[in-house]
N, C-alpha and C positions, 0 to 999 in steps of 0.2 A: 107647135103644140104647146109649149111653156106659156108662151105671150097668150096663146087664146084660153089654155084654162087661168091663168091669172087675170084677164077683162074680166072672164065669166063669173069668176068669185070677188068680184070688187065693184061689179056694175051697179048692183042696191045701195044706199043711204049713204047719204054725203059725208064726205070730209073735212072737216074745218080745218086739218092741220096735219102735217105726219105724223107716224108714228114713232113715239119715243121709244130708243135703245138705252135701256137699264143698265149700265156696265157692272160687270157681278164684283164684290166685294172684294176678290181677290187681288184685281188690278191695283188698288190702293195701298195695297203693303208689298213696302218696297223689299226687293231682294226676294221676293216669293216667286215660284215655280209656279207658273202659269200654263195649262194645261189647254190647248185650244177646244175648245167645246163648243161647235156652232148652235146648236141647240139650245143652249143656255146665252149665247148672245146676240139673237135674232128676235126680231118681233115676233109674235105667236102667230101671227096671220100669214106673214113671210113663211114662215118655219111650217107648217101646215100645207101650204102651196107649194112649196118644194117638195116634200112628202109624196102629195098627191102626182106631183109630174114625173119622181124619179120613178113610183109605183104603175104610172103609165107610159112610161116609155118602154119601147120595145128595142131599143139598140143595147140599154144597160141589161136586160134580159137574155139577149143571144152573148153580150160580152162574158154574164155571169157563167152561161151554157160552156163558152168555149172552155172558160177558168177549170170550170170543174173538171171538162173532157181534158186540159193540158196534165192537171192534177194527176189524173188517176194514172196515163202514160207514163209519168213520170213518177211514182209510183209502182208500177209492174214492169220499170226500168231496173229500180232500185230491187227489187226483188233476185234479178238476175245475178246480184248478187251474193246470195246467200247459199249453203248448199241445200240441197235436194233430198230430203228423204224419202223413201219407200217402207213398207209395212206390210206381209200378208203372212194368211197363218192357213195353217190346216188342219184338220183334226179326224182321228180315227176310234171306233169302235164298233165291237162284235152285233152284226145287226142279227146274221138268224143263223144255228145250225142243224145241220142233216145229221144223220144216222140211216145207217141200210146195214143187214145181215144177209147173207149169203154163202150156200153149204159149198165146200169145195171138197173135192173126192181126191184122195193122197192114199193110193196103193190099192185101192177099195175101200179106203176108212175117211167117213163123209165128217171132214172138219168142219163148224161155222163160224165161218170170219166177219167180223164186223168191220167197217169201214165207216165214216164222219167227212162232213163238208162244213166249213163254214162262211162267211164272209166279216171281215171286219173293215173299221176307218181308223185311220192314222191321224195322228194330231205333230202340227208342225208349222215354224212360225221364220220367214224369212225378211230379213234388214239391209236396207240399201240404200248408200247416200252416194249422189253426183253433187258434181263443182264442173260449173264451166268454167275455163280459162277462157282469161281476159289475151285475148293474143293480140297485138300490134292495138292495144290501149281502146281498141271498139268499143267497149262496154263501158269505160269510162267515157268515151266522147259522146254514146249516145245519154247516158244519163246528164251529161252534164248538157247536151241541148235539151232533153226533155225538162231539166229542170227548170231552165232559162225561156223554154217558150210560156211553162206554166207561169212566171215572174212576170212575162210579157202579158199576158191575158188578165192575171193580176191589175198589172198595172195600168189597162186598158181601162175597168173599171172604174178604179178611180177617176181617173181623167174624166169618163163620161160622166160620172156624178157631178166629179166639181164642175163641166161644159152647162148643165143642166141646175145646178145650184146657183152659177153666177147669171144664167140668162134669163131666169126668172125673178131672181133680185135686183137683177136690172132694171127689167119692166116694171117691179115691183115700184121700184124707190121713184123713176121717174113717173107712174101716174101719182104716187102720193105727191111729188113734187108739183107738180100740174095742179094739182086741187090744191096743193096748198096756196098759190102762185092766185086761185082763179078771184078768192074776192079782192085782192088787188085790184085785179087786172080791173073788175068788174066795180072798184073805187074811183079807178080812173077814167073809165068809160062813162059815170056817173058826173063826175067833175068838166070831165071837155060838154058834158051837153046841157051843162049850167055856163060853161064858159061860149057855147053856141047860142045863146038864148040868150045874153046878156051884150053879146056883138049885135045879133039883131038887132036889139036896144036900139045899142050908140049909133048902129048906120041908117036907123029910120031917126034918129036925130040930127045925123049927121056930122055929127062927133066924129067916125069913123067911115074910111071910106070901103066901098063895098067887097074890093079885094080882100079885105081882113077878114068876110065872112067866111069867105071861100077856102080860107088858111086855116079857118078856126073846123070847117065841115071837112075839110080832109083829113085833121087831126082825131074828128069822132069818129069815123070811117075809118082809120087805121086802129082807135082804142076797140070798138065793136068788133072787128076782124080778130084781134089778139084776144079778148073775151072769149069770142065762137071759138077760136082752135081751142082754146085751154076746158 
């Protein structure tokens, strides 16, 4: 994946020469706290094409996934240890009351008694806090795995960043190396077939005998070969 979107953003206009690495200012004063910044010491083009491959790959994507699902475990590990509160309330008041009268007859003499109904709501508010005990150290050994797988998942990350950082500046460095290499190559290959053409000469003079051609055409056949690969 790395190696093919780096061809594919290098395949247009030629290279005369690598690219130059600007070392930032910093390096040069001695005894200074140097601070690794790849970003600032990569060629722009490099630095861009690693971007684009860490942004398409999908293994740094499920690693990030995992990180965060270790995180949160470890997390609502550490929670277990806190205590627990509770909180409810209630509340009352007088919603409707009755009244009713009725005669009540006492000896023959018709008293009227009155009589009331109501309904009311109470108000009330109850507090409660749990602690789980940590017994035979469970709750610390689970936290302390959850914390250690989250570290682990962590550190998967990176790894696959930097997997992905060095394999695209690999390919990187070696096609720039290649075109840098090709008008060499492509001097030399120009040179052996002035040095073919000038054995001609001698051997149709006879100066040279005709073995020498044959020495001189295997050596342009091997410069053209080294040409075409670069």
């Amino acid at each position: 994946m790395a190696v093919a979107l780096l061809l594919a953003g290098c395949a247009h206009g030629p290279v005369d020469k690598a690219p130059e690495v600007t070392l930032p200012a910093a390096w040069s004063q001695a005894g200074g706290d140097v601070t690794p910044d790849w970003a600032g010491l990569l060629d722009p083009t490099l630095a861009a094409l690693q971007a684009r491959a860490l942004e398409a790959n999908r293994d740094i994507a499920l690693a990030a996934q995992r990180w965060k699902r270790a995180q949160l475990l470890a997390d609502q590990s550490a929670l277990r240890w806190t205590p627990n509160a509770s909180l409810s309330t209630n509340a009352s008041r007088p919603l409707e009351t009755k009244s009713s009268t009725r005669n009540v007859d006492i000896g023959g003499v018709t008293i009227p008694v009155t009589s009331s109904t109501g309904v009311t709501r109470s108000y009330g508010a109850n507090v409660g806090v749990g602690y789980e005990l940590d017994l035979w150290d469970r709750l610390a050994q689970t936290q302390a795995a959850q914390r250690a797988n989250a570290e682990a998942a962590r550190t998967d990350i990176a790894a696959a960043r930097l997997l992905i950082r060095s394999q695209v500046a690999e390919a990187y460095w070696t096609l720039a190396s290649l075109r840098a290499r090709q008008p060499l190559a492509d001097s030399q290959l120009a040179i052996t077939r002035e040095t073919l053409e000038l054995t001609r000469a001698r051997v149709r003079e006879g100066k040279l005998l005709p073995i020498e051609l044959d020495k001189i055409a295997a050596t342009v056949q091997a410069a053209r070969s080294a040409s075409g690969c670069l």
